[in-house]
KOLBADO-161704 format. One record per residue (C-alpha): residue number from 1; x, y, z negated. Coordinates in Angstrom, 1 decimal, always signed. Each point is the difference from the previous one (the first is absolute). Last residue first. Layout:
 num     c1     c2     c3
 NUM      X      Y      Z
...
This chain:
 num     c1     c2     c3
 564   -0.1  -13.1  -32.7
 563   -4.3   -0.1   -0.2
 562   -0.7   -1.3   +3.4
 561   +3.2   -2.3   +0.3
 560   -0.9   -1.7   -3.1
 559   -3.4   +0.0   +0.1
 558   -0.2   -2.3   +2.5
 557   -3.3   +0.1   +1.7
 556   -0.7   -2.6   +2.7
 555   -2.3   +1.3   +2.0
 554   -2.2   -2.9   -0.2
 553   -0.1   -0.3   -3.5
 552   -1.4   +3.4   -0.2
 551   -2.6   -1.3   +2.3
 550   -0.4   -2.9   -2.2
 549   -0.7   +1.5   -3.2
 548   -2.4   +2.5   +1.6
 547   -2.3   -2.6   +1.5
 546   -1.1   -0.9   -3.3
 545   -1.3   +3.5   -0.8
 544   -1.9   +0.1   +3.3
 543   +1.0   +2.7   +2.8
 542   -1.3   +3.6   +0.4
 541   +3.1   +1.1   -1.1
 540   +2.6   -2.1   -0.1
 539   +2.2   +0.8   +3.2
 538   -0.4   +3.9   -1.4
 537   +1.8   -1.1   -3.4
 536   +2.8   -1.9   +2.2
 535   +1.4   +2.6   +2.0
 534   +2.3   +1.3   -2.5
 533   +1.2   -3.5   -0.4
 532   +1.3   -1.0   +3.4
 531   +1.3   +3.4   -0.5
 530   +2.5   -0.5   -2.8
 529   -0.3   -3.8   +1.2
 528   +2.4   +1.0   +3.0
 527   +3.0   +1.2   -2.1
 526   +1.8   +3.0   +1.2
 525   +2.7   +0.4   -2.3
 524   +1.8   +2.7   -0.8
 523   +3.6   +0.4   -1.1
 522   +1.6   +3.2   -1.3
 521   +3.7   +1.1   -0.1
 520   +1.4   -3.4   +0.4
 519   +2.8   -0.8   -2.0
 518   +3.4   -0.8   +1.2
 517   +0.5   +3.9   +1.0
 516   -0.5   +1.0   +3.6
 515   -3.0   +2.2   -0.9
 514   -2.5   -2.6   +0.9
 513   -3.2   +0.1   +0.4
 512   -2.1   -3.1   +0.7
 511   -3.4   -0.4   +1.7
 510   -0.3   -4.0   -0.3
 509   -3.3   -2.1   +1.8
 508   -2.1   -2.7   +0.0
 507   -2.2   -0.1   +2.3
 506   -2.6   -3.1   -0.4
 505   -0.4   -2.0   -2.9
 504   +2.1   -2.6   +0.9
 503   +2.3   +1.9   +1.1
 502   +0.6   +1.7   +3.4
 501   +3.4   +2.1   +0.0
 500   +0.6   +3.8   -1.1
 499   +2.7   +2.5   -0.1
 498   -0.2   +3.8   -0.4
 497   +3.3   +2.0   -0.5
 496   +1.2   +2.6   -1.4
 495   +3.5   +1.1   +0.0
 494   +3.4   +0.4   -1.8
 493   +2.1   -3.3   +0.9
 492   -0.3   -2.2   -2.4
 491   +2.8   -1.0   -2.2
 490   -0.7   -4.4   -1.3
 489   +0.3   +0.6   -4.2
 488   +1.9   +2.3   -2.4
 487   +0.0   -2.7   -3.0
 486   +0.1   -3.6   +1.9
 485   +1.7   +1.5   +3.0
 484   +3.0   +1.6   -1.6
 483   +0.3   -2.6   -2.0
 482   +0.0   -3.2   +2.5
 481   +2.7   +2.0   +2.3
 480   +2.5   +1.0   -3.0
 479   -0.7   -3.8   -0.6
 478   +0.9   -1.3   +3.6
 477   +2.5   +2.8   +0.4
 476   +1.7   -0.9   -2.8
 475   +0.1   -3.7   +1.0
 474   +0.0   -3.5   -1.7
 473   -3.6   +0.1   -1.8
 472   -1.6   +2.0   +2.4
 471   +1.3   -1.3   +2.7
 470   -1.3   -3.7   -0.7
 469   -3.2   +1.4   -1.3
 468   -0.3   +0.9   +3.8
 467   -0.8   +4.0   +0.9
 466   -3.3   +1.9   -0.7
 465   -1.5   +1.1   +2.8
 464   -0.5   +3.8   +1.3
 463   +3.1   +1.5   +0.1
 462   +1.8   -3.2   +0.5
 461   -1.7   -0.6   +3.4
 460   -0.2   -2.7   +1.8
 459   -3.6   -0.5   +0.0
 458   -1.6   -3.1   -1.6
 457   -1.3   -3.2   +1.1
 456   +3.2   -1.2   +1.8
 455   +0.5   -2.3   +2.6
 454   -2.7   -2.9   +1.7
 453   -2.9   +0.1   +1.8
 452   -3.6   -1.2   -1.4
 451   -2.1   -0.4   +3.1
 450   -1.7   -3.3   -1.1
 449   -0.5   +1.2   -3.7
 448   -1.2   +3.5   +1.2
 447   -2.5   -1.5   +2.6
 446   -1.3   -2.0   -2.8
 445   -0.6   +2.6   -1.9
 444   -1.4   +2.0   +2.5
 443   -2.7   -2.9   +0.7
 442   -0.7   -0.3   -3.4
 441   -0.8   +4.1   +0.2
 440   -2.4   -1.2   +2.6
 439   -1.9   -2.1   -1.6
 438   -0.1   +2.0   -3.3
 437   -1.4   +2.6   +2.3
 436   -3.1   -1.9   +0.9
 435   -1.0   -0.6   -3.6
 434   +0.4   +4.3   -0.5
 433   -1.8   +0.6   +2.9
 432   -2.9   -2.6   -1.3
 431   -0.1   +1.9   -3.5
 430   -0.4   +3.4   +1.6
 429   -2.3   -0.7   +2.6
 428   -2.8   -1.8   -2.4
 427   +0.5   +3.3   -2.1
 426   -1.2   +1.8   +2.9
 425   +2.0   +1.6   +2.9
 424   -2.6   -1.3   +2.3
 423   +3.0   -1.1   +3.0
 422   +3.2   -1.1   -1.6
 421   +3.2   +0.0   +0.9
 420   +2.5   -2.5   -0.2
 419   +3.4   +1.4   +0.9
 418   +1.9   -3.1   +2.0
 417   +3.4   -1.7   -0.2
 416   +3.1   -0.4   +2.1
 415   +3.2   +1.3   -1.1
 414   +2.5   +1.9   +1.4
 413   -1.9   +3.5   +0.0
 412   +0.4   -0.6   -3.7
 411   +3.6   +0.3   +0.5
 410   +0.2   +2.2   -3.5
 409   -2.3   +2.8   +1.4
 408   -2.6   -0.2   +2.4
 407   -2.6   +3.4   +0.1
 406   -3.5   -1.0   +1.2
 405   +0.7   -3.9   -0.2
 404   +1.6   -0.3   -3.5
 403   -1.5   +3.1   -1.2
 402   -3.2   -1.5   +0.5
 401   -3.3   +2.5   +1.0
 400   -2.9   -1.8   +2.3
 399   -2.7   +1.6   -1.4
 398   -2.8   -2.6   -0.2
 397   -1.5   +1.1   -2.8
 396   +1.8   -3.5   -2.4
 395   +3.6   +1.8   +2.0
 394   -0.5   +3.0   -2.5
 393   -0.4   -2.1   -3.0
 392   +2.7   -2.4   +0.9
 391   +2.8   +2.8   +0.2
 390   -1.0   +3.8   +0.0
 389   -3.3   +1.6   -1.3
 388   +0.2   +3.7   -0.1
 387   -3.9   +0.9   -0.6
 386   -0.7   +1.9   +3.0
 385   +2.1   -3.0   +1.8
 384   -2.1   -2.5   -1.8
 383   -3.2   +2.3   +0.8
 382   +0.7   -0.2   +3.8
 381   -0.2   -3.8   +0.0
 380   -2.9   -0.6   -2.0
 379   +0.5   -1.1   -3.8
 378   -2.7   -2.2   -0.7
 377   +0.2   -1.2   -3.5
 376   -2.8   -2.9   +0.4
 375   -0.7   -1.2   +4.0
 374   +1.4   -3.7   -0.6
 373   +1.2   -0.3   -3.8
 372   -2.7   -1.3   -2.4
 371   -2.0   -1.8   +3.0
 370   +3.0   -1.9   +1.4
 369   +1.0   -0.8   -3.3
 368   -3.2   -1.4   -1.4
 367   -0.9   -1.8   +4.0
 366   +3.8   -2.1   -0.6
 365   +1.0   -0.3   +3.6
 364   +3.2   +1.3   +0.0
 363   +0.1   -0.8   -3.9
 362   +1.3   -3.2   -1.3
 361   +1.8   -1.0   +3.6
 360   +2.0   +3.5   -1.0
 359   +1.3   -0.6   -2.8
 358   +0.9   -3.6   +1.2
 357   +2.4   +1.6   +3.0
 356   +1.0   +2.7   -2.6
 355   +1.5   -2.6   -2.3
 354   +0.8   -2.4   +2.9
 353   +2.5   +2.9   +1.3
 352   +1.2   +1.3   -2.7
 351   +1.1   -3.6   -1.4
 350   +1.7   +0.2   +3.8
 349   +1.5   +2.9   -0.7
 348   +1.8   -0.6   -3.2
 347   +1.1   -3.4   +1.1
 346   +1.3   +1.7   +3.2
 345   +1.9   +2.7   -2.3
 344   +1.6   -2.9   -2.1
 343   +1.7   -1.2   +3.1
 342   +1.3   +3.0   +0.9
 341   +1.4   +1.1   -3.2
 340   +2.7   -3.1   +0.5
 339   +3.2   +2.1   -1.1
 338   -1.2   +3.4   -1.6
 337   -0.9   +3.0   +1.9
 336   +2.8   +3.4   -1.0
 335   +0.3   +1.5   -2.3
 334   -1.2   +3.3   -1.8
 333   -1.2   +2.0   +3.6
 332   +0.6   +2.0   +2.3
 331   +1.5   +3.8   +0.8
 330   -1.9   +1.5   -2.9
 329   -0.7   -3.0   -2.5
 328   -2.9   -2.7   +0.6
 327   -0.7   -2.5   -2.7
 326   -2.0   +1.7   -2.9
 325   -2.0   -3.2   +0.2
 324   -3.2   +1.4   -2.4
 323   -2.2   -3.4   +0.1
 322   +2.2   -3.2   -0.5
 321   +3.7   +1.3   -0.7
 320   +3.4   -1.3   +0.9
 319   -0.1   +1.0   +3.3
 318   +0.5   -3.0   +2.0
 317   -1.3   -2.7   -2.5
 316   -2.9   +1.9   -1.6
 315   -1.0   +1.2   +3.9
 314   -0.8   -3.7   +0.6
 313   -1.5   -0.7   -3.2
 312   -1.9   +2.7   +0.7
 311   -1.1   -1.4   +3.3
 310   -1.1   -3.6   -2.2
 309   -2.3   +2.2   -1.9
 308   -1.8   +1.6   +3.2
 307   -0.3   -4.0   +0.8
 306   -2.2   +0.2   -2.7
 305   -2.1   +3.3   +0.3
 304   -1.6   -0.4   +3.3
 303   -1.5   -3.5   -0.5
 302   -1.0   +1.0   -3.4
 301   -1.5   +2.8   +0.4
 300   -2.2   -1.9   +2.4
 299   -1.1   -2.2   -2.5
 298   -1.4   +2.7   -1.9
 297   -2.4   +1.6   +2.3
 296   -2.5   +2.0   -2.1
 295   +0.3   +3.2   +2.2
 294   +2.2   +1.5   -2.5
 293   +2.4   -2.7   +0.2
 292   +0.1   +0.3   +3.9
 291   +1.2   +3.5   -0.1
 290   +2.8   -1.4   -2.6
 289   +1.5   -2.3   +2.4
 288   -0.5   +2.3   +3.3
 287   +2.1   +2.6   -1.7
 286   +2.2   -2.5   -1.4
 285   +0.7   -1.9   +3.1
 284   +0.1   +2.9   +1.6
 283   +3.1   +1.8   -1.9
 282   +1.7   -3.7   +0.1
 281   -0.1   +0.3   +4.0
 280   +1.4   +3.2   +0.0
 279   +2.6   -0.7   -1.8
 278   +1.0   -3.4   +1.9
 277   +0.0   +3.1   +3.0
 276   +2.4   +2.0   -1.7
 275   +2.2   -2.3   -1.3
 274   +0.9   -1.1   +3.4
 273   +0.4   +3.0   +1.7
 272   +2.0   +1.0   -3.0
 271   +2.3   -3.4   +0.7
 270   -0.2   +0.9   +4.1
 269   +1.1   +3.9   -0.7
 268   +3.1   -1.4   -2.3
 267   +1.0   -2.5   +2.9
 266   +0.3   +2.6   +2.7
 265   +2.1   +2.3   -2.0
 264   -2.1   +3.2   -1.9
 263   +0.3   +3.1   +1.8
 262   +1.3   +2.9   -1.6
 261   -0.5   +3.8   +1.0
 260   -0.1   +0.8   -4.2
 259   -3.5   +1.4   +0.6
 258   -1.4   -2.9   +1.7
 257   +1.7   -2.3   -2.7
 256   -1.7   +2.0   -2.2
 255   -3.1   -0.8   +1.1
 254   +0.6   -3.1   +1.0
 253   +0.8   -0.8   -3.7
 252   -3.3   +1.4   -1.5
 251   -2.3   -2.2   +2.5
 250   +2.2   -3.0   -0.3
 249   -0.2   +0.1   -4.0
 248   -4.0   +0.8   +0.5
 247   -0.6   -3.4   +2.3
 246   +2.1   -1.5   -2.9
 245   -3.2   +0.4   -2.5
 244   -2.5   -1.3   +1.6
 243   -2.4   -0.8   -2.6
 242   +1.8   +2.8   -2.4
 241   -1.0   +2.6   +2.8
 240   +2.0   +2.8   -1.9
 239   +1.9   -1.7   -2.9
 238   +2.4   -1.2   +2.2
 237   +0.6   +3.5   +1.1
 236   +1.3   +0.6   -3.2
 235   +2.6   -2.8   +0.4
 234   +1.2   +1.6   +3.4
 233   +0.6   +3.6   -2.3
 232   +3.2   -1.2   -1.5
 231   +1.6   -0.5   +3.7
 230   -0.9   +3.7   +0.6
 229   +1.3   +1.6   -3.2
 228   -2.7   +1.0   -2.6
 227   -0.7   +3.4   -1.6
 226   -2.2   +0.9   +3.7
 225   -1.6   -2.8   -0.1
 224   -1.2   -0.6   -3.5
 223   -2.9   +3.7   +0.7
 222   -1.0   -2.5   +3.2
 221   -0.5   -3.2   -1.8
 220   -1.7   +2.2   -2.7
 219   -2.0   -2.8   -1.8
 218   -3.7   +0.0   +0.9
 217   -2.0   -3.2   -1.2
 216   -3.2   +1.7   -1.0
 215   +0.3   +2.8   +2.5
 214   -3.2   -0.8   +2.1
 213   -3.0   +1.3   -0.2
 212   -3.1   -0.6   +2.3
 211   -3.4   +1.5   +0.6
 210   -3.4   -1.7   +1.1
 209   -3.3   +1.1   +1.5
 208   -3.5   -1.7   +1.0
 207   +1.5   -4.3   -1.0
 206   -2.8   -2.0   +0.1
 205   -1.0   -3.1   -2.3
 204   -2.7   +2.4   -1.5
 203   +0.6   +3.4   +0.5
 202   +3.6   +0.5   -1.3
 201   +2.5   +2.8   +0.1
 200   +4.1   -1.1   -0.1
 199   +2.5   +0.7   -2.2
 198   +3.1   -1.7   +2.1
 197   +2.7   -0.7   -2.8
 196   +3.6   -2.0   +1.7
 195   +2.6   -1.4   -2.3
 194   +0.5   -2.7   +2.6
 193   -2.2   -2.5   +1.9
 192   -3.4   +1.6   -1.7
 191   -1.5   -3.7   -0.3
 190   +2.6   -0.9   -2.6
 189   -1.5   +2.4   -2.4
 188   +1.4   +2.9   -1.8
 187   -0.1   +3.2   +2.5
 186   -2.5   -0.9   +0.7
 185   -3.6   +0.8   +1.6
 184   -1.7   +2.2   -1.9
 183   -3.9   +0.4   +0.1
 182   -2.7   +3.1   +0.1
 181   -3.5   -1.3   +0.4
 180   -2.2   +2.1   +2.6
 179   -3.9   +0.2   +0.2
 178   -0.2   +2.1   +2.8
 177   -0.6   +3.8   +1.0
 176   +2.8   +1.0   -2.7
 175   -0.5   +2.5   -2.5
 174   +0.3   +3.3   +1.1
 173   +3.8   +1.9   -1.1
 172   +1.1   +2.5   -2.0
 171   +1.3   +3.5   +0.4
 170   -3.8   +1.8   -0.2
 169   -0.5   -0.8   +3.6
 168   -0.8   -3.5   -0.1
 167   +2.3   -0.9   +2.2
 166   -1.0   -3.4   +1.7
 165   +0.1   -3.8   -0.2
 164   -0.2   -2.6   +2.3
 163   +1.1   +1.9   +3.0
 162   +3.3   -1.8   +0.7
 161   +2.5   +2.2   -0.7
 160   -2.4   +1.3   -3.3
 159   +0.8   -3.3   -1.0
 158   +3.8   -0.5   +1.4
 157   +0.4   +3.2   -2.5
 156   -1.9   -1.2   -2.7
 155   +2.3   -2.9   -0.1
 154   +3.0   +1.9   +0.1
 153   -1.6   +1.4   -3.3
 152   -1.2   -2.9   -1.3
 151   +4.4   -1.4   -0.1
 150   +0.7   +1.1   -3.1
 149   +3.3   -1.1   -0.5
 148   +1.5   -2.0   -2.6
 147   +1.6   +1.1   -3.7
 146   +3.3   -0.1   -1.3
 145   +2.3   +0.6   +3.0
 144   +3.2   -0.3   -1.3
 143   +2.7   +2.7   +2.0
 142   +3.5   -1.2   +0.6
 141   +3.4   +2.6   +0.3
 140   +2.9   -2.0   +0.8
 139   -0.1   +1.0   +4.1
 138   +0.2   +3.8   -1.1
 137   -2.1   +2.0   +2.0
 136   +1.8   +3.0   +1.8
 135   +0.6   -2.7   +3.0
 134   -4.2   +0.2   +1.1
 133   -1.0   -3.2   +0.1
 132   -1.4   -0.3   -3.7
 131   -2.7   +2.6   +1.1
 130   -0.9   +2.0   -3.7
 129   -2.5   -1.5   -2.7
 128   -1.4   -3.5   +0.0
 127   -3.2   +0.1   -1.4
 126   -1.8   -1.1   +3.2
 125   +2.1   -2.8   +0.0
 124   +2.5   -0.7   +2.9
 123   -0.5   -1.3   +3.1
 122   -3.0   +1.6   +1.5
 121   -0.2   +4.0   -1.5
 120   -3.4   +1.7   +1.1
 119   -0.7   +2.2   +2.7
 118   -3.0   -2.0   +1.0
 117   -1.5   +1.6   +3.5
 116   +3.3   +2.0   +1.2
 115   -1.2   +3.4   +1.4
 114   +3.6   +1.6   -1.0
 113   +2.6   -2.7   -0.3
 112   +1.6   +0.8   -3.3
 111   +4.1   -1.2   +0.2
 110   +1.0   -0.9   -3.7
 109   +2.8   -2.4   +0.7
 108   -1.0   -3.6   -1.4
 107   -3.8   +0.4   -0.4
 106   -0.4   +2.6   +2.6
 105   +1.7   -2.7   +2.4
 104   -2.3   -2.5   -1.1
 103   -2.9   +1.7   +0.6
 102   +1.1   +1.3   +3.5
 101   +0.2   -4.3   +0.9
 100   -3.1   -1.2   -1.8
  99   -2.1   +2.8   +1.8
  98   +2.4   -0.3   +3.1
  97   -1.9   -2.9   +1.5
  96   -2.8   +1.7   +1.1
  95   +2.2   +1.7   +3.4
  94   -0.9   +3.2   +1.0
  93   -2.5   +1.3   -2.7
  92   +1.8   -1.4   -2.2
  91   +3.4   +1.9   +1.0
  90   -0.7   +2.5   -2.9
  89   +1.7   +3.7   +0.5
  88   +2.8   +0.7   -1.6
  87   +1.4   +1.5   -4.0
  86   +3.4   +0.0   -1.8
  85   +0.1   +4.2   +0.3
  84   +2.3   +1.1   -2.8
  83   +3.0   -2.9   +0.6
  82   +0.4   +0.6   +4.3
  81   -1.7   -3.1   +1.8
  80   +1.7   -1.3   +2.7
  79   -1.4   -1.9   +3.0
  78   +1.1   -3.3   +1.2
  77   -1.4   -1.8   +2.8
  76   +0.9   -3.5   +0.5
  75   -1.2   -2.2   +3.1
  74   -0.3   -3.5   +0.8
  73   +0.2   -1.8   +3.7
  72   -1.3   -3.5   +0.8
  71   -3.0   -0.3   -1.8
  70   -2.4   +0.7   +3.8
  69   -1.9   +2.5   -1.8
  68   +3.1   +1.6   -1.5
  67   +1.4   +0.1   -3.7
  66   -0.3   +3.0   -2.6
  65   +2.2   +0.9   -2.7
  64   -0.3   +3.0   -1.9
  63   +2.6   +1.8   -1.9
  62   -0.7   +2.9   -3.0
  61   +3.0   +1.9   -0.9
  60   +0.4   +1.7   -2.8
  59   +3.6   +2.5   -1.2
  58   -0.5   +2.4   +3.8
  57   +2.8   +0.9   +2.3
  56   +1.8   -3.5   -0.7
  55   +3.6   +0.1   -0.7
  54   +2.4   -2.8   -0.8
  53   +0.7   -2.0   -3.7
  52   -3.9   -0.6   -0.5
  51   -0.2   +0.9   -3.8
  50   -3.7   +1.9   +1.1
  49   -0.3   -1.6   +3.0
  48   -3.3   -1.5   -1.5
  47   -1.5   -2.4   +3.0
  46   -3.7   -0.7   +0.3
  45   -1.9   -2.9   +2.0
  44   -2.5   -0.6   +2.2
  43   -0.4   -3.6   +1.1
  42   -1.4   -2.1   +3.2
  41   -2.5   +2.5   +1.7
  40   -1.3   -1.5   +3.1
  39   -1.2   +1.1   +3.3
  38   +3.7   +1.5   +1.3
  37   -2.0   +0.0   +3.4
  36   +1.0   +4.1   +1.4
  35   -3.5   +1.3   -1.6
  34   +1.3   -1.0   -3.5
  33   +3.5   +1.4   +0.5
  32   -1.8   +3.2   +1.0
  31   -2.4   +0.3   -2.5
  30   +2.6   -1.2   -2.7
  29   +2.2   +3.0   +1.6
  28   -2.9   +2.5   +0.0
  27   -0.2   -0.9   -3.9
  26   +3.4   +0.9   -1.0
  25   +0.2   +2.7   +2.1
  24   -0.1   +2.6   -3.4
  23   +2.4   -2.3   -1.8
  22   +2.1   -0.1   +3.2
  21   +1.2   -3.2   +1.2
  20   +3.0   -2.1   +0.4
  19   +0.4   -2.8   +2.3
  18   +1.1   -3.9   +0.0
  17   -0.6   -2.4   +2.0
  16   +0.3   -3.2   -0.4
  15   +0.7   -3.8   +2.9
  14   +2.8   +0.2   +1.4
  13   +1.7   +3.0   -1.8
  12   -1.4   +4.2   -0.1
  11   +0.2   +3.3   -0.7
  10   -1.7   +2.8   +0.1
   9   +1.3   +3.0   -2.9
   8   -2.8   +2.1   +1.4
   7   -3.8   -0.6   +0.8
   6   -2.9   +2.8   +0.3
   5   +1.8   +0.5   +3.5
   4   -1.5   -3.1   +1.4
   3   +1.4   -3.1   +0.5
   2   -0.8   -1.6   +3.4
   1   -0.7   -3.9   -0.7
């Protein structure tokens, strides 16, 4: 596309762009950027250039990402903020999704968006005081929240939203034109799938209006970051998706990578390939595990989650550890695949295989799970992208969106395998795109085993990887080289950078800042249940009660990646 002269500082790689814009343009831009096919809104984010160690004209900076119609080129467009006047426009009325998204950045930074519907803090505790992002807040200082929100008020809102109640003009409000209960869903009760609360209003069995709050398990991954080195972060990341918990350590360390100009040897790539897709496949297994549960289906749980077990076991024997691997490093990886992993892997696989194969003969033509799943939770093609659905969501509405196909990375163009899509966009679709693609992430897997090459799984690089024990322990250089990395960390080049691959999720992607220290400046994540989940209170509404347990099963929450 033509830039136009509302944007400066243009530049761009392969496959981002990056501009600068006016505060006053800032709108015009997202107009124009909108108009030119950049349909959906992945992240909006803040930077604080406050300590930043080069100029900026202005302390704030506000950066929005947006990706193209066709997913194969992304955007970034900055504009700065000067410290008196932290206040834009809303983008909801462009693109939904950036409720959740401009709430969170308020939250953290203490940005207003003018027009916004529900200016109200997301990750922290409504009695949290300050933005914990900004650098003049001291990473030590915590803040007990001693009393839970109120959330009647954000119900009132999607209320009067909805025409169900009114303004009574003294400052108060009608009472409501049905006969409504008032419920909470979570966020204590297996059926929640996290530390999730959706207050929803009740007529009957049927949902009129619900609100959700999230926070419960937030932790500062992002706030850690920047006192962290990079290698010390991978384990953090862990904690992320904690069902698929390596598909975050690649995701971290191709990011930096990227930044570093470092490409991983052949071998290195085809072992995170690897671990990737086996990932994937246990992220499913769960998802379509549990979802199954709360339909009633036991047995089927059962089938999924057993030879689920026997992949940990797996991992256990690589990695050392069962659920959070912590295996990748910057530049590769801890060691490298033991002698006779292959054979264990085809066990593994085919125990997946019959598991899914007799999940599957239980309920393809089962009349209960066909009726409690086929045309419930309808989420239309148009309305995922309005929402921001990436990954198996977005693919369920027939939107044809893989990272793998759209935008190959790690050889992926090498391998053959399909993008199941579905066609309703139901919660039916959701749970059969996610059985398809376990097929076809075995199929990777096995590609990877038969393809395996030989050589080195890390870069040769002694700025970047540790050196052999053996050196360590007879060399000076070796330990002088050990030290300095262990306690300054890998140097990044100063930059930002946005990096992202297709998890099991969906999108999951790094902005990092680095001021050329061993430390990042400031990580964000863009974590695809953050919005998964933002869109699920409208999903439920007008749906039964029961139904709402599996739809948010269907989406696969995880609340570690949403709530950071």
């Amino acid at each position: 596309m033509n830039m136009p002269d509302c944007f400066t500082d243009i530049r761009s790689d392969t496959l981002l762009t990056h501009a600068t814009i006016a505060r006053e343009n800032l709108l015009l831009g997202i107009e124009i950027l909108k108009s030119s096919g950049y349909t959906l809104l992945l992240d909006i984010t803040a930077i604080d250039y406050t300590l930043y160690p080069s100029f900026h004209p202005e302390p704030f900076a506000l950066v929005y990402l947006l990706r193209s119609g066709d997913f194969t080129q992304a955007f970034s467009l900055k504009c700065y903020l000067p410290r008196d006047a932290l206040t834009v426009e809303t983008l909801t009325p462009h693109y939904p999704c950036a409720d959740w998204l401009e709430r969170e950045v308020y939250d953290q930074y203490g940005i207003l968006f003018e027009g916004h519907p529900n200016p109200e803090r997301i990750l922290n505790h409504h009695q949290f005081i300050g933005h914990p992002l900004r650098k003049e807040y001291p990473i030590t200082q915590a803040q007990p929240c001693s009393e839970a929100v109120d959330l009647m008020p954000q119900m009132r809102q999607r209320l009067l939203e909805k025409k169900i109640i009114f303004p009574d003009g003294e400052g108060g409000y009608t009472e409501p034109n049905k006969d409504l209960m008032f419920l909470n869903l979570g966020p204590s009760h297996p059926a929640s799938h996290g530390t999730i609360r959706t207050f929803v209003a009740l007529e009957g069995e049927s949902i009129i209006a619900a609100v959700s709050e999230i926070g419960y398990l937030h932790r500062g991954f992002e706030k850690s970051c920047e006192n962290h080195t990079y290698n010390q972060i991978i384990p953090y990341t862990d904690r992320l998706n904690y069902c698929s918990s390596l598909i975050n350590n690649v995701a971290f360390a191709k990011a930096i990578e990227e930044m570093l100009g470092v490409t991983l040897p052949e071998r290195g790539i085809y072992i995170r390939v690897l671990l990737i897709e086996l990932s994937r496949i246990l992220d499913h297994l769960i998802c379509l595990a549990a979802n199954l549960v709360d339909m009633g289906a036991l047995t089927n749980f059962w089938y999924l989650f057993n030879p689920r077990e026997d992949a940990y076991t797996f991992l256990s024997k690589l990695t050392g550890a069962r659920l959070t691997n912590s295996y990748m490093r910057v530049g590769g990886m801890a060691n490298d695949l033991y002698r006779g992993y292959e054979s264990d892997l085809e066990f593994i696989l085919r125990k997946i295989e019959k598991g899914v194969g007799d999940t599957l003969k239980l309920i393809e033509h089962n009349r209960i799970f066909l009726d409690r799943t086929q045309n419930v939770g309808i989420v239309t093609a148009q309305q995922a992208l309005f929402y921001g659905f990436s990954g198996p969501n977005l693919r369920a509405s027939g939107v044809q969106y893989d990272q793998r196909k759209n935008t190959p990375y790690y050889y992926y163009d090498r391998f053959e395998f399909d993008s199941p899509i579905g066609s309703v966009g139901d919660i039916y679709d959701r749970m059969t795109v996610r059985f398809a693609e376990i097929d076809q992430s075995i199929r990777i897997v096995r590609q990877c085993v038969a393809q395996m090459p030989g050589g080195a799984i890390n870069v040769s690089n002694p700025a970047i990887i540790l050196p052999q024990k053996q050196a360590v322990y007879t060399t000076i250089e070796g330990a002088m080289n050990q030290f300095k990395l262990i306690f300054e960390g890998v140097k990044v080049p100063r930059g930002e950078h946005y990096s992202s691959l297709e998890a099991s999720n969906g999108e999951l992607g790094f902005y990092v800042v680095s001021d050329g220290s061993g430390t990042p400046y400031k990580v964000k994540v863009k974590a695809p249940s953050f919005l998964h989940m933002a869109a699920y209170p409208s999903m439920i509404e007008n749906e039964q009660l029961a139904d709402a347990i599996i739809n948010l099963g269907s989406l696969n929450i995880i609340a570690g990646e949403m709530d950071r």
